[in-house]
N, CA and C atoms as a LAMMPS dump frame, in Angstrom:
ITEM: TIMESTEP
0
ITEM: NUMBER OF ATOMS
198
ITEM: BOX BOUNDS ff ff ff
-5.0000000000000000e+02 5.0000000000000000e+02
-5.0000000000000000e+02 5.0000000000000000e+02
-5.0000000000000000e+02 5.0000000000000000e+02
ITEM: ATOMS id mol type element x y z
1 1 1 N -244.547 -243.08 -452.893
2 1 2 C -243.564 -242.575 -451.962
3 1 3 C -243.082 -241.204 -452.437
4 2 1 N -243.126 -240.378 -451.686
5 2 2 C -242.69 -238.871 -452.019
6 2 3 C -241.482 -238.689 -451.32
7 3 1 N -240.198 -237.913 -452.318
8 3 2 C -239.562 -237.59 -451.081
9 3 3 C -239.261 -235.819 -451.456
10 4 1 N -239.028 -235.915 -449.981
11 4 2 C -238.734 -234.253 -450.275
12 4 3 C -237.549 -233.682 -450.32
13 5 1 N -237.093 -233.101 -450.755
14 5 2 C -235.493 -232.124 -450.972
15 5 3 C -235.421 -231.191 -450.392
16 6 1 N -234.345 -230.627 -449.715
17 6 2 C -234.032 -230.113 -448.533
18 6 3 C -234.207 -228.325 -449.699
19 7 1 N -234.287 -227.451 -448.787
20 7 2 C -234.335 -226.067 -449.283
21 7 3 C -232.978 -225.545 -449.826
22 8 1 N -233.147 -225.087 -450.88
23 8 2 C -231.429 -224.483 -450.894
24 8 3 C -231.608 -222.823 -450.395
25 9 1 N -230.418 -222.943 -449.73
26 9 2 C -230.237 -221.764 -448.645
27 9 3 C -229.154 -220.601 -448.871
28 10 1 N -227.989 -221.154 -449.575
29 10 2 C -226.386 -220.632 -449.799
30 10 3 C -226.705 -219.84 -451.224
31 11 1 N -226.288 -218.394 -450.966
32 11 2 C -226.446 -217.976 -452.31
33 11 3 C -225.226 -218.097 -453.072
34 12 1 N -225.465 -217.891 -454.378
35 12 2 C -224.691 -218.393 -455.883
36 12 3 C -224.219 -217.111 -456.515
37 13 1 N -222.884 -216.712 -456.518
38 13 2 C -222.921 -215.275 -457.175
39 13 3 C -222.722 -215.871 -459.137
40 14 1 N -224.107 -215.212 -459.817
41 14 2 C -224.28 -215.585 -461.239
42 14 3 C -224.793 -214.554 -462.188
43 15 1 N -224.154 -214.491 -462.967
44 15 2 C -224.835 -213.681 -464.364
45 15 3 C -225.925 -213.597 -464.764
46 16 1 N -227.019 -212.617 -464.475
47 16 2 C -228.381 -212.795 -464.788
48 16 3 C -228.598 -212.605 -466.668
49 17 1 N -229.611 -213.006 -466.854
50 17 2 C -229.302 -212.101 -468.378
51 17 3 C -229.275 -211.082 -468.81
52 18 1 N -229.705 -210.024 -467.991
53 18 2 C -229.476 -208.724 -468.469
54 18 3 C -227.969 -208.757 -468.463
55 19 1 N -227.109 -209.36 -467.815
56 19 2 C -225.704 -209.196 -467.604
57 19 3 C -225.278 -208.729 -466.595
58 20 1 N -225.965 -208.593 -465.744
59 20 2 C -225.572 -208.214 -464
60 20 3 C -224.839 -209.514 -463.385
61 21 1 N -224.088 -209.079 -462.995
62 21 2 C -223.531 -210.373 -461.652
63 21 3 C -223.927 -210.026 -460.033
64 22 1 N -224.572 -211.455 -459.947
65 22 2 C -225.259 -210.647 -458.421
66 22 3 C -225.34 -212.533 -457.782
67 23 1 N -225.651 -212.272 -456.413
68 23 2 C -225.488 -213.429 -455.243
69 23 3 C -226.991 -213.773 -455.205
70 24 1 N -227.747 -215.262 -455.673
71 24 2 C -228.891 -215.715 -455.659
72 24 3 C -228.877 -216.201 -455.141
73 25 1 N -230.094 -217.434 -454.503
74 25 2 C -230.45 -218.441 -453.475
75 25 3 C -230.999 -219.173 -455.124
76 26 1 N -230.891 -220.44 -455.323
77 26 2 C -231.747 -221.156 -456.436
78 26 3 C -232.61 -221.388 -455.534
79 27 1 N -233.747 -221.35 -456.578
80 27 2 C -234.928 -221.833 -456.448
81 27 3 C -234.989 -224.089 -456.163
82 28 1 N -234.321 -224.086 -457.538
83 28 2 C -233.759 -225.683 -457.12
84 28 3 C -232.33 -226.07 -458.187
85 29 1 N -231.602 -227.258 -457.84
86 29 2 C -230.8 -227.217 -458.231
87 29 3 C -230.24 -229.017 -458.548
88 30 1 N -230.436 -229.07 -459.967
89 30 2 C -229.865 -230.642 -460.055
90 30 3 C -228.944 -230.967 -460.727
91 31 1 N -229.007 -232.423 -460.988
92 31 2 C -227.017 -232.821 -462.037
93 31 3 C -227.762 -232.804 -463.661
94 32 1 N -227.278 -232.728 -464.496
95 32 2 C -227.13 -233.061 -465.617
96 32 3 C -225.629 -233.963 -466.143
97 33 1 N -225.69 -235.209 -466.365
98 33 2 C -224.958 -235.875 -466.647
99 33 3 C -224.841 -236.631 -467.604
100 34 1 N -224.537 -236.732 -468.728
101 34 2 C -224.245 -237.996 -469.685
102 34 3 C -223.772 -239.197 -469.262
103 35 1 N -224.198 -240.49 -469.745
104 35 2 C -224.2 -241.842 -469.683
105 35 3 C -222.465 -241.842 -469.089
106 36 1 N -221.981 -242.352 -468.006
107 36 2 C -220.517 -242.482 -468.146
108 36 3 C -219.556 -241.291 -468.336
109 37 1 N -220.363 -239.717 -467.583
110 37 2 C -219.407 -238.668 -467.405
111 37 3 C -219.969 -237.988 -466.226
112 38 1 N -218.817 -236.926 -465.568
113 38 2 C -219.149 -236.21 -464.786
114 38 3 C -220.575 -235.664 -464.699
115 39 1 N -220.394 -234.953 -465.523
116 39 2 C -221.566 -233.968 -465.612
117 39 3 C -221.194 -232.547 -464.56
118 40 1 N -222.318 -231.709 -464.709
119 40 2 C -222.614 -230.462 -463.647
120 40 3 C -224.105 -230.579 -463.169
121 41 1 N -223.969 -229.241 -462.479
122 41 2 C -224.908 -228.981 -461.846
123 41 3 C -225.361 -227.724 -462.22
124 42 1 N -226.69 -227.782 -462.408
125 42 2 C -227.545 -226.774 -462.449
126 42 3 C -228.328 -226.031 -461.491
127 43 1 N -228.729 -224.738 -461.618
128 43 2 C -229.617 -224.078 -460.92
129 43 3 C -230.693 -223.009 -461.265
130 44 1 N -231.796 -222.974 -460.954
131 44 2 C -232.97 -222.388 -461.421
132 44 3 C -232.789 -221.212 -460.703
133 45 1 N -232.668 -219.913 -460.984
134 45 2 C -233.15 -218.545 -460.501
135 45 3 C -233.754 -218.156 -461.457
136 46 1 N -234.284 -216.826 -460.061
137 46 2 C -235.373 -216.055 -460.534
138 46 3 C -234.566 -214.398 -460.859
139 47 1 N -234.455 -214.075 -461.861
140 47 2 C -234.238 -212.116 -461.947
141 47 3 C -235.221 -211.097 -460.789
142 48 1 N -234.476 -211.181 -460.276
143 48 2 C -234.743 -210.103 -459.255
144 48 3 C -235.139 -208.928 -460.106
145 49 1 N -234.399 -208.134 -461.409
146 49 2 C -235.321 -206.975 -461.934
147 49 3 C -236.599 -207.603 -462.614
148 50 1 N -236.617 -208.365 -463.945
149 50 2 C -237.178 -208.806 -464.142
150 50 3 C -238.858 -209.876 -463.858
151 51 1 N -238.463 -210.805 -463.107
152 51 2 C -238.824 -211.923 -462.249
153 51 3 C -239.163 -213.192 -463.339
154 52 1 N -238.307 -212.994 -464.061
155 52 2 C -237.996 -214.085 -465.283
156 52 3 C -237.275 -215.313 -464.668
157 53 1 N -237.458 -216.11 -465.204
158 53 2 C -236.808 -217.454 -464.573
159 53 3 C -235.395 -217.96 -465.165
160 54 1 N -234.182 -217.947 -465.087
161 54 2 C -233.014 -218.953 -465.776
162 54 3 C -232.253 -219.618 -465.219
163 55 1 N -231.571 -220.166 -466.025
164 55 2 C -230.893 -221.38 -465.298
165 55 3 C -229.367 -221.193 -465.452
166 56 1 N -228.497 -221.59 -464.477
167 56 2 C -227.017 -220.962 -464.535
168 56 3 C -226.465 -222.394 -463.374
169 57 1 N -225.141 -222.467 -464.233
170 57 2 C -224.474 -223.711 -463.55
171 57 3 C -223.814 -223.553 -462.251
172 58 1 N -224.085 -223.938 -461.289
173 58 2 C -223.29 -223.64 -459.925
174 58 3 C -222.138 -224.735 -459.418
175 59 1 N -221.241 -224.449 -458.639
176 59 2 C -220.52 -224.932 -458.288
177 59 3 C -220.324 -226.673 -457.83
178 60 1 N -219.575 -227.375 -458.099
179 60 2 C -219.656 -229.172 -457.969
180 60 3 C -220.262 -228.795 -456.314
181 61 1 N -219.603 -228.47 -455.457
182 61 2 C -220.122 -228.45 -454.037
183 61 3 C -221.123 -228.421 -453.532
184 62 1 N -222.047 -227.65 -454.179
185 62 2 C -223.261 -227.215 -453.928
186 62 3 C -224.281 -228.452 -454.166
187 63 1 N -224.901 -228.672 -452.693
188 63 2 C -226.005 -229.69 -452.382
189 63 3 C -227.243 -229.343 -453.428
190 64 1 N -227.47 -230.9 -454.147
191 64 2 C -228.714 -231.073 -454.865
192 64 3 C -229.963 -230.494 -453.593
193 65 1 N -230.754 -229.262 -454.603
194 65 2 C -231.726 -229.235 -453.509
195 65 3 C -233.157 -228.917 -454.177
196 66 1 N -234.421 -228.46 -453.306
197 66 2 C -235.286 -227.903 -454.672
198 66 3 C -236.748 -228.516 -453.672
């Protein structure tokens, strides 16, 4: 059974590593949680100068997508 995850669409304003702050779309985006805690959420972008890949935490609101 495959399922598929909806596209993420809403961009993320985040710190690239060069140190720019700029508005992304993730590529995908999931929870990281410990046994019995909240946790966050993560998200995969891409550097627009670069085209390096990192990962930067986005907002609780923001729909698991990918």
């Amino acid at each position: 059974m495959v399922i598929k995850m909806a596209a993420c669409k809403d961009p993320v304003k985040v710190r690239t590593p060069s140190g720019k702050e700029v508005e992304l779309v993730p590529k995908k985006v999931w929870q990281l949680s410990p046994k019995g805690r909240k946790g966050v959420k993560v998200g995969l972008f891409q550097d627009p100068e670069t085209g390096k890949y990192f990962r930067a935490k986005v907002p609780d609101d923001y729909p698991i997508c990918g």
